[in-house]
Every structure is written in structure tokens, then in C-alpha cells.
PyMOL Python script that loads the backbone (N, CA, C, O; Angstrom):
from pymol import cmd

cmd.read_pdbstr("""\
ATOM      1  N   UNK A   1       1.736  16.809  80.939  1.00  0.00           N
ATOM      2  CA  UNK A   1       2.389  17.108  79.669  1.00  0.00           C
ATOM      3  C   UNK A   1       3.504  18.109  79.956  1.00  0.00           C
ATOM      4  O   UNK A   1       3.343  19.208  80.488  1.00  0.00           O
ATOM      5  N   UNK A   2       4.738  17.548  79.504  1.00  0.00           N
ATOM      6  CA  UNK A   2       5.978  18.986  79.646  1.00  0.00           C
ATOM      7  C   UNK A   2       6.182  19.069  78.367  1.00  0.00           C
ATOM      8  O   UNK A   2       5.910  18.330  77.421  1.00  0.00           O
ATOM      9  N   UNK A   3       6.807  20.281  78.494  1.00  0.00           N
ATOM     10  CA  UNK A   3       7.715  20.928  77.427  1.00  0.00           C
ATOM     11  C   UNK A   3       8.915  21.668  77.710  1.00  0.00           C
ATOM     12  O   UNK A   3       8.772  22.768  78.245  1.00  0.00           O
ATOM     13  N   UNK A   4      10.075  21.256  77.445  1.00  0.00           N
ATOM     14  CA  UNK A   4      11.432  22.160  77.388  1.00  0.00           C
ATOM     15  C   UNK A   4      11.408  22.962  75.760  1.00  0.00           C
ATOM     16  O   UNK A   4      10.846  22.395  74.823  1.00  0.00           O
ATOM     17  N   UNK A   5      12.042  24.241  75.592  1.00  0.00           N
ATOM     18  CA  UNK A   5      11.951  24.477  74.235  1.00  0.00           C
ATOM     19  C   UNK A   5      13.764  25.532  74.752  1.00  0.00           C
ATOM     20  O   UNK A   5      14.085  25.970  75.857  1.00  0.00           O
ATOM     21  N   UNK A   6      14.324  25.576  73.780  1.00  0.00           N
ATOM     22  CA  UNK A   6      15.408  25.837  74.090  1.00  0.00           C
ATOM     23  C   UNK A   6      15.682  26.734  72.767  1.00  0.00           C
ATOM     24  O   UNK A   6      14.938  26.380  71.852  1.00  0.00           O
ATOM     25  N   UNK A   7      16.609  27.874  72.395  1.00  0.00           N
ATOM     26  CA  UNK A   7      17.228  28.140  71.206  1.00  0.00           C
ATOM     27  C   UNK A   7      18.389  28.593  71.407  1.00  0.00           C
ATOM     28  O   UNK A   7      18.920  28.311  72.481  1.00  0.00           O
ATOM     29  N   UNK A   8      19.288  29.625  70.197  1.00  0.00           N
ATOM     30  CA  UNK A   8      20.318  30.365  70.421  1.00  0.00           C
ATOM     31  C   UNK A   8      20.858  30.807  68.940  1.00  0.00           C
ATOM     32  O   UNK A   8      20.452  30.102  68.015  1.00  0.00           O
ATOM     33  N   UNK A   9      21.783  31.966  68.591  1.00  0.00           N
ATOM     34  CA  UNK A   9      22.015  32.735  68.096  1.00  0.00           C
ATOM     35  C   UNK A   9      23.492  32.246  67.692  1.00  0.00           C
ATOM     36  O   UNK A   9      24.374  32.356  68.544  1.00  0.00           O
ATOM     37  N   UNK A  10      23.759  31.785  66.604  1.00  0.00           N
ATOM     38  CA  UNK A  10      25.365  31.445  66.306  1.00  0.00           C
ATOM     39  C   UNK A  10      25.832  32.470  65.066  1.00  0.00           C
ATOM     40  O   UNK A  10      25.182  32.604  64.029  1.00  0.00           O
ATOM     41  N   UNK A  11      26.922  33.077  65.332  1.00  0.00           N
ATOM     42  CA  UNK A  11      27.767  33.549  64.499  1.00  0.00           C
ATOM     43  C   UNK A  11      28.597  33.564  63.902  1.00  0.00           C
ATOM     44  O   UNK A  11      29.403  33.499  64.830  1.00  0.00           O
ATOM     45  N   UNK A  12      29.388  33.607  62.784  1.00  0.00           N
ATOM     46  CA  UNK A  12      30.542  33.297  62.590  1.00  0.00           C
ATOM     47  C   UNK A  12      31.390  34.761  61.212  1.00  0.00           C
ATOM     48  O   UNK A  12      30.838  35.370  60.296  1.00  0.00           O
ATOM     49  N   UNK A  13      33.126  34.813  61.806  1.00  0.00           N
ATOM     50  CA  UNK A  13      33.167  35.956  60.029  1.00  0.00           C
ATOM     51  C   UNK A  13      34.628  35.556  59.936  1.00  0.00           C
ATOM     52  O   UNK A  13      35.579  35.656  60.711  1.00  0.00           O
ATOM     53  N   UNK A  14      34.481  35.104  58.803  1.00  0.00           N
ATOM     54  CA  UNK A  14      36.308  34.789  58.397  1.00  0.00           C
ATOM     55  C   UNK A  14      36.748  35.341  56.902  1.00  0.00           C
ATOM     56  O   UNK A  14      36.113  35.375  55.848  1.00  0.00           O
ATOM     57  N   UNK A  15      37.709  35.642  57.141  1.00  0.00           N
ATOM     58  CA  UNK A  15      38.612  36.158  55.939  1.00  0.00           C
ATOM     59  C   UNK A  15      39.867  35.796  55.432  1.00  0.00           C
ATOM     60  O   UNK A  15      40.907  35.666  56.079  1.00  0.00           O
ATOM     61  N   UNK A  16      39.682  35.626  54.112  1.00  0.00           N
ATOM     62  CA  UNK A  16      40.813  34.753  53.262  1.00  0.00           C
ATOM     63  C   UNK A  16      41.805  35.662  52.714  1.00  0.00           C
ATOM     64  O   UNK A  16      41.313  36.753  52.426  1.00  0.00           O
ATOM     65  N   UNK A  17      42.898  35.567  52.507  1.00  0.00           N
ATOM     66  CA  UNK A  17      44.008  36.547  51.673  1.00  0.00           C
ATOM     67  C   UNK A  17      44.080  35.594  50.485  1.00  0.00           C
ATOM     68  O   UNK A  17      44.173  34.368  50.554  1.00  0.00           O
ATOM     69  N   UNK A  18      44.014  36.474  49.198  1.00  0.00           N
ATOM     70  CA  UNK A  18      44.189  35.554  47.634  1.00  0.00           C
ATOM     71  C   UNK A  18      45.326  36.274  47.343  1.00  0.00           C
ATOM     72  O   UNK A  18      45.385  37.464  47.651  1.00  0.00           O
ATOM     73  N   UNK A  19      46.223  35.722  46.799  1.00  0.00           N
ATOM     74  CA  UNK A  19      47.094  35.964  45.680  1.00  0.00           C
ATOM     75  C   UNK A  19      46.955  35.293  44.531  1.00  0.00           C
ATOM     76  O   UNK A  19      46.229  34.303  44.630  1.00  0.00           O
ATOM     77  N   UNK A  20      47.542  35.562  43.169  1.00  0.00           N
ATOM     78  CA  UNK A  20      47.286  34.921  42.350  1.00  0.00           C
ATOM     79  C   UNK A  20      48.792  35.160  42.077  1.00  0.00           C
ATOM     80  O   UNK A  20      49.041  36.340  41.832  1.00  0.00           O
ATOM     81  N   UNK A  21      49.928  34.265  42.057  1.00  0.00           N
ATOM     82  CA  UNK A  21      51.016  34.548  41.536  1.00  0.00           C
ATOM     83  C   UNK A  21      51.712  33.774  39.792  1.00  0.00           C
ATOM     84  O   UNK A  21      51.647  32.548  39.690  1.00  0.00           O
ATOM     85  N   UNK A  22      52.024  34.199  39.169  1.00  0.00           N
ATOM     86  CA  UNK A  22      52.832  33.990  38.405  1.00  0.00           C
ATOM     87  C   UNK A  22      53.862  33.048  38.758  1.00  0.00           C
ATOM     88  O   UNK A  22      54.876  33.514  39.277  1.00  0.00           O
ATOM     89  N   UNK A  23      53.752  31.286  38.491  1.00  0.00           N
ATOM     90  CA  UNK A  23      54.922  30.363  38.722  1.00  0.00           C
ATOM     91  C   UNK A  23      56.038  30.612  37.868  1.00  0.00           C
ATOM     92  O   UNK A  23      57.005  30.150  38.474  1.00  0.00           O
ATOM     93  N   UNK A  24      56.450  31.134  36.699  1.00  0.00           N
ATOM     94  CA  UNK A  24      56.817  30.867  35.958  1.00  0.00           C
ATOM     95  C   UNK A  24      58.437  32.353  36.405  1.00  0.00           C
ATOM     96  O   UNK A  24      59.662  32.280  36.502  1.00  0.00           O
ATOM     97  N   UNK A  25      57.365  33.502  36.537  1.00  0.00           N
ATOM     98  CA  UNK A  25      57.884  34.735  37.128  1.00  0.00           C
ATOM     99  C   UNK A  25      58.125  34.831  38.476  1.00  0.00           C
ATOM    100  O   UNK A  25      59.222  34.873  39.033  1.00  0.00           O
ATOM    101  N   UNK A  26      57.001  34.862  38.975  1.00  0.00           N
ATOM    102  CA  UNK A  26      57.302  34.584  40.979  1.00  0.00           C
ATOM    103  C   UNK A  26      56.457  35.982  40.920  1.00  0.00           C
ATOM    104  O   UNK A  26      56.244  36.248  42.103  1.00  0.00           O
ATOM    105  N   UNK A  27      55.941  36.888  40.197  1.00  0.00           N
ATOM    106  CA  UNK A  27      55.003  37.998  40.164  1.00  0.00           C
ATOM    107  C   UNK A  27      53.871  37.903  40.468  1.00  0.00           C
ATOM    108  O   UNK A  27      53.191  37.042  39.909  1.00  0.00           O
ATOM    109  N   UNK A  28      53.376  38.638  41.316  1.00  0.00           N
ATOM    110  CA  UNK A  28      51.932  38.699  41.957  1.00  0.00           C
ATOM    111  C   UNK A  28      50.739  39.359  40.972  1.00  0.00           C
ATOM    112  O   UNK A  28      50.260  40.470  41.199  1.00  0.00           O
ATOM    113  N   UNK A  29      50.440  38.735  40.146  1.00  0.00           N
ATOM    114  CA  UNK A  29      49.451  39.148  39.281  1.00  0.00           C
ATOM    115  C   UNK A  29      48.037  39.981  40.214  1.00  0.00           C
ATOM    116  O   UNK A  29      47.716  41.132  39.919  1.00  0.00           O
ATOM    117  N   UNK A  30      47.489  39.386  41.059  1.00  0.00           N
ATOM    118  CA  UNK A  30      46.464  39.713  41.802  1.00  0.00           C
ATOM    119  C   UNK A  30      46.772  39.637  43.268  1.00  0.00           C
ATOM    120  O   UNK A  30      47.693  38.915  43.650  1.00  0.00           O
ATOM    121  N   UNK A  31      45.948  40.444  44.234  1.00  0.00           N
ATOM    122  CA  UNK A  31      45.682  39.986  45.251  1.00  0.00           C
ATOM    123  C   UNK A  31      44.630  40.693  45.941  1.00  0.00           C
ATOM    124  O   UNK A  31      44.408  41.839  45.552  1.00  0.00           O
ATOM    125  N   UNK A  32      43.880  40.193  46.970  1.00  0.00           N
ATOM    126  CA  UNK A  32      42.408  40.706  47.581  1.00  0.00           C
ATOM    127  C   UNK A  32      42.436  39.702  48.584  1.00  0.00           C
ATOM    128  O   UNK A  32      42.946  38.582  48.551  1.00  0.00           O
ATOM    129  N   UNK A  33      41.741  40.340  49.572  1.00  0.00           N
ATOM    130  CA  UNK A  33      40.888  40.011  50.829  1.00  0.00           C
ATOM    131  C   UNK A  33      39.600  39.485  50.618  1.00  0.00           C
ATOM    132  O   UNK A  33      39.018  40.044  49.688  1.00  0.00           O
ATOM    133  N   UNK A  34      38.974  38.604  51.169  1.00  0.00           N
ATOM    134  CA  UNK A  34      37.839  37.893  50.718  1.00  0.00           C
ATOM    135  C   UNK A  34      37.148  37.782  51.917  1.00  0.00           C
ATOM    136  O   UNK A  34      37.952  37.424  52.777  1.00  0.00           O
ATOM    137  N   UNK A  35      35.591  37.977  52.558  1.00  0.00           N
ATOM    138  CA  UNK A  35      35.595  37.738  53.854  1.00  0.00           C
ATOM    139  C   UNK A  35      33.808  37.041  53.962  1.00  0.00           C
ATOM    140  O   UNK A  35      32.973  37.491  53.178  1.00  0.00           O
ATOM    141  N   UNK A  36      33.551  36.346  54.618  1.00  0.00           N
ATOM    142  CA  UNK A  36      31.976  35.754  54.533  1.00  0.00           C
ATOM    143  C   UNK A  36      31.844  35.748  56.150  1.00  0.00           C
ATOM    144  O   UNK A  36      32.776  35.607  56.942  1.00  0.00           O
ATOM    145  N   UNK A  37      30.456  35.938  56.462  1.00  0.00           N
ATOM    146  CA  UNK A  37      29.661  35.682  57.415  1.00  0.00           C
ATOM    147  C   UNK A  37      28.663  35.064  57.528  1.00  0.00           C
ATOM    148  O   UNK A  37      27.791  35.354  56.708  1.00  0.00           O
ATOM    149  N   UNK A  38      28.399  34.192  58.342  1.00  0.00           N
ATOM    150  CA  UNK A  38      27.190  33.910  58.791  1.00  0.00           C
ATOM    151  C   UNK A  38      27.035  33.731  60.021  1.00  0.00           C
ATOM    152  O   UNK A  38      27.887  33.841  60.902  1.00  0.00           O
ATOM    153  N   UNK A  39      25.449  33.322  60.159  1.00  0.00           N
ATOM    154  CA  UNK A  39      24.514  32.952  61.582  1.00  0.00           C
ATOM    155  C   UNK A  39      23.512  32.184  60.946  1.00  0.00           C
ATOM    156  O   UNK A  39      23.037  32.297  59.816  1.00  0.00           O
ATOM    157  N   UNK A  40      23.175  31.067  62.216  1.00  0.00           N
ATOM    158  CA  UNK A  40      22.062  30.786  62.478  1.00  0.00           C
ATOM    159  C   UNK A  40      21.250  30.899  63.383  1.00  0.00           C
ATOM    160  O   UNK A  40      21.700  31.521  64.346  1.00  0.00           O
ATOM    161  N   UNK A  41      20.419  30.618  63.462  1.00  0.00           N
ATOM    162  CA  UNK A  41      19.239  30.729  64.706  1.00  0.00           C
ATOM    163  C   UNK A  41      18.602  29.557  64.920  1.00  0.00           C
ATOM    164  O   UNK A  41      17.815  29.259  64.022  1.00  0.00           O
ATOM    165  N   UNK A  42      18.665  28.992  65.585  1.00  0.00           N
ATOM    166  CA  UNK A  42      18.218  27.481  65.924  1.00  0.00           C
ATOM    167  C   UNK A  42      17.329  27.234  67.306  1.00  0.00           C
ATOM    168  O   UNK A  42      17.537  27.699  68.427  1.00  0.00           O
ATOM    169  N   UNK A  43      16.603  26.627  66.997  1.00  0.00           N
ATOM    170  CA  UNK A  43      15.346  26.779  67.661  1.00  0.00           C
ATOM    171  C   UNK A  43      15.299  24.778  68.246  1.00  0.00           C
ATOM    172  O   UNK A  43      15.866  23.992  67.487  1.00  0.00           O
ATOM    173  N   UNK A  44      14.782  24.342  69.231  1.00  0.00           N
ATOM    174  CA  UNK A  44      15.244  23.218  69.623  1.00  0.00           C
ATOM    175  C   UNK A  44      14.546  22.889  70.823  1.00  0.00           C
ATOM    176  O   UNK A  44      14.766  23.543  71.843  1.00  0.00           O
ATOM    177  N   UNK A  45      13.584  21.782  70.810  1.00  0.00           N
ATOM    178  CA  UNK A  45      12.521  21.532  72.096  1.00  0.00           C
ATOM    179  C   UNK A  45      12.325  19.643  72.317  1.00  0.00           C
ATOM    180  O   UNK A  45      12.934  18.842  71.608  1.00  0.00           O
ATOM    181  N   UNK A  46      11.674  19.369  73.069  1.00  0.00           N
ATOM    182  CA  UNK A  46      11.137  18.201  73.347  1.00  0.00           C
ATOM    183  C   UNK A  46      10.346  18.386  74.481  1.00  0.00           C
ATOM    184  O   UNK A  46      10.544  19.107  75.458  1.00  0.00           O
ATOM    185  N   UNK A  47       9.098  17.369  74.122  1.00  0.00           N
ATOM    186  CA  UNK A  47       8.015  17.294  75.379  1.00  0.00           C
ATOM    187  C   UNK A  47       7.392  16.109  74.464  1.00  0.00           C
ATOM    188  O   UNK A  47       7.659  15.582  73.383  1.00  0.00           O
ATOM    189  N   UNK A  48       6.156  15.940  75.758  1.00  0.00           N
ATOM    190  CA  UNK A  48       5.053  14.827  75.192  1.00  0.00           C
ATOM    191  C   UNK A  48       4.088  15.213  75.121  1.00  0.00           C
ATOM    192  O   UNK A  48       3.501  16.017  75.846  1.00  0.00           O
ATOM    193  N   UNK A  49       3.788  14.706  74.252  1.00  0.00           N
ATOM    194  CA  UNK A  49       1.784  14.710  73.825  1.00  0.00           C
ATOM    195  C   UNK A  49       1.143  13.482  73.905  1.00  0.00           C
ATOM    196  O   UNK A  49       1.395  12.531  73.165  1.00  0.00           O
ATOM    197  N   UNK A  50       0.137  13.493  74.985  1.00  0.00           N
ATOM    198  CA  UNK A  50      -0.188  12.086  75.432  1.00  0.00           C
ATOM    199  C   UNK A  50       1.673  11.407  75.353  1.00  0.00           C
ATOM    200  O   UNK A  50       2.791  11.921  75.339  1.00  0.00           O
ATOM    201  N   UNK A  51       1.120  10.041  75.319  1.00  0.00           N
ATOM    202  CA  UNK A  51       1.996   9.060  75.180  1.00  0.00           C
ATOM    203  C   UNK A  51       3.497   9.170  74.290  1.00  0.00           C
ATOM    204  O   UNK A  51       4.617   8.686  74.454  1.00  0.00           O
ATOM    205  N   UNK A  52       2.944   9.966  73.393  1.00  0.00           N
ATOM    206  CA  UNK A  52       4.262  10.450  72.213  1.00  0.00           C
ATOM    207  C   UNK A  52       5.252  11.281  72.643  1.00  0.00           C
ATOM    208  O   UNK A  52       4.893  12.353  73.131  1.00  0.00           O
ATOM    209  N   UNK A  53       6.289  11.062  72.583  1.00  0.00           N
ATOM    210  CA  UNK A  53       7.872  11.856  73.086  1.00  0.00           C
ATOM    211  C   UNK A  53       7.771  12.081  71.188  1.00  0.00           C
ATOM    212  O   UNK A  53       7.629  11.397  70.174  1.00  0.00           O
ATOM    213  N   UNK A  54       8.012  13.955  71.731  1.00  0.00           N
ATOM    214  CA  UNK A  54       8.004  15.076  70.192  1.00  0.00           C
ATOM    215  C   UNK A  54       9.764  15.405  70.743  1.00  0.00           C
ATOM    216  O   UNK A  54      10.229  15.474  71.881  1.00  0.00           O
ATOM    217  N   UNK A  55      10.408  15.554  69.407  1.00  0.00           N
ATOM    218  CA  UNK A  55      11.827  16.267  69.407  1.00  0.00           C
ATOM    219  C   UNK A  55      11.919  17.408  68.052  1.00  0.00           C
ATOM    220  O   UNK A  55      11.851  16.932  66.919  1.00  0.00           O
ATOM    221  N   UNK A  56      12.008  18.269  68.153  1.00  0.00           N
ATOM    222  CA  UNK A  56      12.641  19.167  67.341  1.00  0.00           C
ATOM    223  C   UNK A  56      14.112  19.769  67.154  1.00  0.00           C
ATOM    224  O   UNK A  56      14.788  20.381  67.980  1.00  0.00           O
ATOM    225  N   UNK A  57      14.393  19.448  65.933  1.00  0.00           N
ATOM    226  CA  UNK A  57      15.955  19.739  66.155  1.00  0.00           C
ATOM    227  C   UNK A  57      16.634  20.674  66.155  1.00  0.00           C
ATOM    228  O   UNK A  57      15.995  21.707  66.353  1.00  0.00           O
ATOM    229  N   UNK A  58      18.081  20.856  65.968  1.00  0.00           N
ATOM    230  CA  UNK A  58      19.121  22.191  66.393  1.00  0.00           C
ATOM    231  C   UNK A  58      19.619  22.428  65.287  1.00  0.00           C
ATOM    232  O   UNK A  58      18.743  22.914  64.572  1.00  0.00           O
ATOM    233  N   UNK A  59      20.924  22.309  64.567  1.00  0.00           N
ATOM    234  CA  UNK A  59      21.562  22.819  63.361  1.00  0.00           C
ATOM    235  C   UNK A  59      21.728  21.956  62.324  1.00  0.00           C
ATOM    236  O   UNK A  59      22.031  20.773  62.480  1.00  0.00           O
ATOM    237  N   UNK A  60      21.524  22.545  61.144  1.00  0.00           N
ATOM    238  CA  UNK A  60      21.895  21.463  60.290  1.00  0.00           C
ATOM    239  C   UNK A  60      23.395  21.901  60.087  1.00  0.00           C
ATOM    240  O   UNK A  60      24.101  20.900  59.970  1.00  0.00           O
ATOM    241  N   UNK A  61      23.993  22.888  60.020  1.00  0.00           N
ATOM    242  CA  UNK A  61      25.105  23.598  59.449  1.00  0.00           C
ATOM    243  C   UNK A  61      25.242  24.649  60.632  1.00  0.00           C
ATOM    244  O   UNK A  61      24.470  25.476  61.118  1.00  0.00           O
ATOM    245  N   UNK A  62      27.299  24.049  61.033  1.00  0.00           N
ATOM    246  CA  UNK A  62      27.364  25.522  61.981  1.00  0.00           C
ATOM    247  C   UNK A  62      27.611  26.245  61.383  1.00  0.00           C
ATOM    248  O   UNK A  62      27.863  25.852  60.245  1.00  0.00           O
ATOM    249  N   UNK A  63      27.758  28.013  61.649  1.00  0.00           N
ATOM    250  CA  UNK A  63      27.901  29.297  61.554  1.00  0.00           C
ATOM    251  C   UNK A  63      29.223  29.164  60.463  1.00  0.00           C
ATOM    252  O   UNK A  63      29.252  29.742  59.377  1.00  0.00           O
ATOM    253  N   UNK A  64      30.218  28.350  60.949  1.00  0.00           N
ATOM    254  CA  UNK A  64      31.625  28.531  60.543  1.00  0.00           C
ATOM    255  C   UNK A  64      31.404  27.932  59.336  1.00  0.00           C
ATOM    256  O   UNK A  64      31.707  28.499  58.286  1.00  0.00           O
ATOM    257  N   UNK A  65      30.949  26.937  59.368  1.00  0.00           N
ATOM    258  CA  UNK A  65      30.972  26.415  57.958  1.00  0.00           C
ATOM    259  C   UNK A  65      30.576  26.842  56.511  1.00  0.00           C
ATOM    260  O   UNK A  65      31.033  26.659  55.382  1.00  0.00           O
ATOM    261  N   UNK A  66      29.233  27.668  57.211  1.00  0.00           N
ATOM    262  CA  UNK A  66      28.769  28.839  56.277  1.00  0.00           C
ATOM    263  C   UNK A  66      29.478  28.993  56.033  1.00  0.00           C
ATOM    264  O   UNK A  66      29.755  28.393  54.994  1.00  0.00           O
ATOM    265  N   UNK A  67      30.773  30.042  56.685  1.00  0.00           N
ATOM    266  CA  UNK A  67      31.108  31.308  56.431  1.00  0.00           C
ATOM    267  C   UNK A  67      32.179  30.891  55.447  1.00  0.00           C
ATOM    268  O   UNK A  67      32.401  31.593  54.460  1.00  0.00           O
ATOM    269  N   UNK A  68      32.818  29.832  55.666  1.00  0.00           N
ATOM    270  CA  UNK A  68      34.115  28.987  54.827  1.00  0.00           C
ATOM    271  C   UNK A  68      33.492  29.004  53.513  1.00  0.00           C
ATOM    272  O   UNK A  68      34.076  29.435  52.519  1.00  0.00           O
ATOM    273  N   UNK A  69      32.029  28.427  53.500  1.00  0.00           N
ATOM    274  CA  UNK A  69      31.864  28.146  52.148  1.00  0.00           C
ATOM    275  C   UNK A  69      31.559  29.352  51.437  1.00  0.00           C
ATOM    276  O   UNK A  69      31.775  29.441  50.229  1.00  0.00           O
ATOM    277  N   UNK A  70      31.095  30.240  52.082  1.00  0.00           N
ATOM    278  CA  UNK A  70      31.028  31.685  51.200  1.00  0.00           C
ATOM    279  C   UNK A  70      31.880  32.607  51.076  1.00  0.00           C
ATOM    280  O   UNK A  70      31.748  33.712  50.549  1.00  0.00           O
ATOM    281  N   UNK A  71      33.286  31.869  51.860  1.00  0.00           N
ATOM    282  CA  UNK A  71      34.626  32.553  52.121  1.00  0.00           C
ATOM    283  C   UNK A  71      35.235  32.007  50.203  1.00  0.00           C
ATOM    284  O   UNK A  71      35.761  32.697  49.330  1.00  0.00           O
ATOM    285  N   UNK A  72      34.909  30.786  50.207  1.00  0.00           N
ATOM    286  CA  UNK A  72      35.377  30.068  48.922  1.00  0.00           C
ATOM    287  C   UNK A  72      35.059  30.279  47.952  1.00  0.00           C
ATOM    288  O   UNK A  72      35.776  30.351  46.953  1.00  0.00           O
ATOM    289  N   UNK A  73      33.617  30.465  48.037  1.00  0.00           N
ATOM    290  CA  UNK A  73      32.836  31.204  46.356  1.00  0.00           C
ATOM    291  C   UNK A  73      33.392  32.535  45.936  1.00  0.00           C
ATOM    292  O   UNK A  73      34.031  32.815  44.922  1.00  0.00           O
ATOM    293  N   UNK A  74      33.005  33.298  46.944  1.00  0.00           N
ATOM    294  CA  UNK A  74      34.060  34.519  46.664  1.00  0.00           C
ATOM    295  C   UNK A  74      35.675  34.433  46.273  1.00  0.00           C
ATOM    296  O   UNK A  74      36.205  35.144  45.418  1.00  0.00           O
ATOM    297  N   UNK A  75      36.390  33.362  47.114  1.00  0.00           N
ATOM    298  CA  UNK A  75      37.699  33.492  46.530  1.00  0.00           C
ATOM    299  C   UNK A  75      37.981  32.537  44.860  1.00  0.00           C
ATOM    300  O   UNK A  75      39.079  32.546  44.304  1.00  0.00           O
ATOM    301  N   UNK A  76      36.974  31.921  44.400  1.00  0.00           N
ATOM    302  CA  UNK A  76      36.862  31.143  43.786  1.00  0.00           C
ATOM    303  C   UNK A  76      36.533  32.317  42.230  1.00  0.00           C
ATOM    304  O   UNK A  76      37.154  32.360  41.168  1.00  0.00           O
ATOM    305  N   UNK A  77      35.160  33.248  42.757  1.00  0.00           N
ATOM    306  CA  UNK A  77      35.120  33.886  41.771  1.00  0.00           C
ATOM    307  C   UNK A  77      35.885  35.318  41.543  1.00  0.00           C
ATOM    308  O   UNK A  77      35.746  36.145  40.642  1.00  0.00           O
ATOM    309  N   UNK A  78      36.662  35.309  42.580  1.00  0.00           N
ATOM    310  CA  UNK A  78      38.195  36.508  41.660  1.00  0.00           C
ATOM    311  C   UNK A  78      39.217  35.425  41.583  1.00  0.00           C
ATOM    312  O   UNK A  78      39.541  35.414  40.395  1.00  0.00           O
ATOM    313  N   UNK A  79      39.860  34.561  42.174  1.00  0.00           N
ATOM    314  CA  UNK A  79      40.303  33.893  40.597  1.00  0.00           C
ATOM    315  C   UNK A  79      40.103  33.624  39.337  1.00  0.00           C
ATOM    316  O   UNK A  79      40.957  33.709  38.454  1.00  0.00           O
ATOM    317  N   UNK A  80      38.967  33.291  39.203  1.00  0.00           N
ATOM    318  CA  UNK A  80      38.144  33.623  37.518  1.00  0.00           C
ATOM    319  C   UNK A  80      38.472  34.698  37.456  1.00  0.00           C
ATOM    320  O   UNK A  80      39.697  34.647  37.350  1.00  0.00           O
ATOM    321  N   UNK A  81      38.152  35.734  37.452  1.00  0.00           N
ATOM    322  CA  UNK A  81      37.763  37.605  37.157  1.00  0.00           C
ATOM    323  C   UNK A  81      39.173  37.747  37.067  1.00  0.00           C
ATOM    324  O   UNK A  81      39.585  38.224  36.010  1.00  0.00           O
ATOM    325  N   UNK A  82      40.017  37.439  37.947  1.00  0.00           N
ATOM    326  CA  UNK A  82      41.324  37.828  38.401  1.00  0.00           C
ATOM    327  C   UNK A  82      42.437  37.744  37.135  1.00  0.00           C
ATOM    328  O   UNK A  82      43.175  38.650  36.748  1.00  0.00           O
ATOM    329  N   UNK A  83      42.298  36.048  36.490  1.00  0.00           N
ATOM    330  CA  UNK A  83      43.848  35.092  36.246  1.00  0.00           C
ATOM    331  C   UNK A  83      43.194  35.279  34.714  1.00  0.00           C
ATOM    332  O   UNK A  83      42.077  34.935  34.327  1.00  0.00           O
ATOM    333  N   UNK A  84      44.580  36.134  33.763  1.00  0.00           N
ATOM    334  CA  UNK A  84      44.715  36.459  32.250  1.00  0.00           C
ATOM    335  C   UNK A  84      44.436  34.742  31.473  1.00  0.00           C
ATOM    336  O   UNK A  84      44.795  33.583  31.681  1.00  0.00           O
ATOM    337  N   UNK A  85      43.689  35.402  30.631  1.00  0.00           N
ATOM    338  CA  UNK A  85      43.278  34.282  29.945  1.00  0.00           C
ATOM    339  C   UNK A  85      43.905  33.734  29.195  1.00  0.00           C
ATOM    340  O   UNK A  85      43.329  33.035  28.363  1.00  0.00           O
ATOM    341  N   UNK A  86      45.584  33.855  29.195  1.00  0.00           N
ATOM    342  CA  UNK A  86      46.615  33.086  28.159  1.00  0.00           C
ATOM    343  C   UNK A  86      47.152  32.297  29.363  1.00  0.00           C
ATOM    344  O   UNK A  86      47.878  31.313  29.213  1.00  0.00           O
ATOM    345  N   UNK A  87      46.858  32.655  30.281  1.00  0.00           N
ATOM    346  CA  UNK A  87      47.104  31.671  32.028  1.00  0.00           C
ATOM    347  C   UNK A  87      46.524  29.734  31.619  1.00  0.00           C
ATOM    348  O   UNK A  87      47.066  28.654  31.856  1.00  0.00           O
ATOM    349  N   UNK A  88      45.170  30.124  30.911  1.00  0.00           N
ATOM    350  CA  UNK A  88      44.046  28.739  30.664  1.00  0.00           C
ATOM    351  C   UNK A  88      44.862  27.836  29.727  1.00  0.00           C
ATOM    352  O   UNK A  88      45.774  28.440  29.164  1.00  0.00           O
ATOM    353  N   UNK A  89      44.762  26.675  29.457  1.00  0.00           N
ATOM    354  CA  UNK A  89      45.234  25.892  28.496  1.00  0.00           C
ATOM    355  C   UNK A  89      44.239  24.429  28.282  1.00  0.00           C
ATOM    356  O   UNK A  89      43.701  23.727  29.138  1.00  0.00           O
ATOM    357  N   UNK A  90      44.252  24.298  26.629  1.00  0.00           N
ATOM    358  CA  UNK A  90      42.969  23.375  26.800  1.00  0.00           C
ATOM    359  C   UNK A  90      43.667  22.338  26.570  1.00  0.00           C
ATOM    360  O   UNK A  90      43.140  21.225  26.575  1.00  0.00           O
TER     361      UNK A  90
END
""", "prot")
cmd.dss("prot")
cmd.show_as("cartoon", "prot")
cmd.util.cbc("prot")
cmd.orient("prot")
């Protein structure tokens, strides 16, 4: 019976610049830095038991991708917070 078992430590940190400008003016109503991180830890093996070949898997999601998507929520929610509400039109 073997076993390999393998893991590792992924990181990731990115940061967005927002402006919110005024088309109409060319005026910078808002602006902020936005920044997300992540990691995973991924854990990852194969061996047999008796006759059966076992696999365990590695990432579902890299590090970076996290970090993009929590780079976006954040820049997503100071545009809300940010942009005057005569900006909206229904």
C-alpha cells in the first residue's frame, strides 16, 4: 500500500484605484484605494487501498481570484456609498 500526500500555501493581495468622475463636468467626485487578499491551503494525496486507487484534490479557486473578487465587492460597494443620488435615473 503507498501513499504520496502533498500540500502548499498560496497567496495572493491586489489593489484597485476607484474614481468616480463626473462625465458631464470631467470632476472627480470620489476616489479610494481598494485592496483584497487571499490564501489557500490545499492539501492533495493519492495512494491505494487494496485494489482501489484514492485521489484527493488541490484547489478549487486560486489565491488571485479570491483576491479580484473581493477586490470588486469592495470597489463595487463605494461606488454605491460614493455616487450622489441625483447621479441614479429610473
Amino acid at each position: 500500500m503507498g501513499v504520496n500526500v502533498g500540500g502548499g500555501v498560496g497567496k495572493a493581495h491586489l489593489a484597485l484605484d476607484i474614481r468616480i468622475i463626473d462625465a458631464k463636468t470631467s470632476q472627480i467626485v470620489a476616489a479610494a484605494s481598494v485592496e483584497g487578499s487571499a490564501s489557500n491551503v490545499g492539501l492533495s494525496g493519492q495512494g491505494d487501498i487494496g485494489p482501489l486507487p484514492v485521489s484527493l484534490g488541490g484547489f478549487a479557486n486560486t489565491p488571485v481570484e479570491k483576491a479580484i473578487r473581493v477586490c470588486i465587492q469592495k470597489a463595487t460597494d463605494y461606488i454605491v456609498s460614493k455616487t450622489p443620488r441625483e447621479y441614479y435615473r429610473r
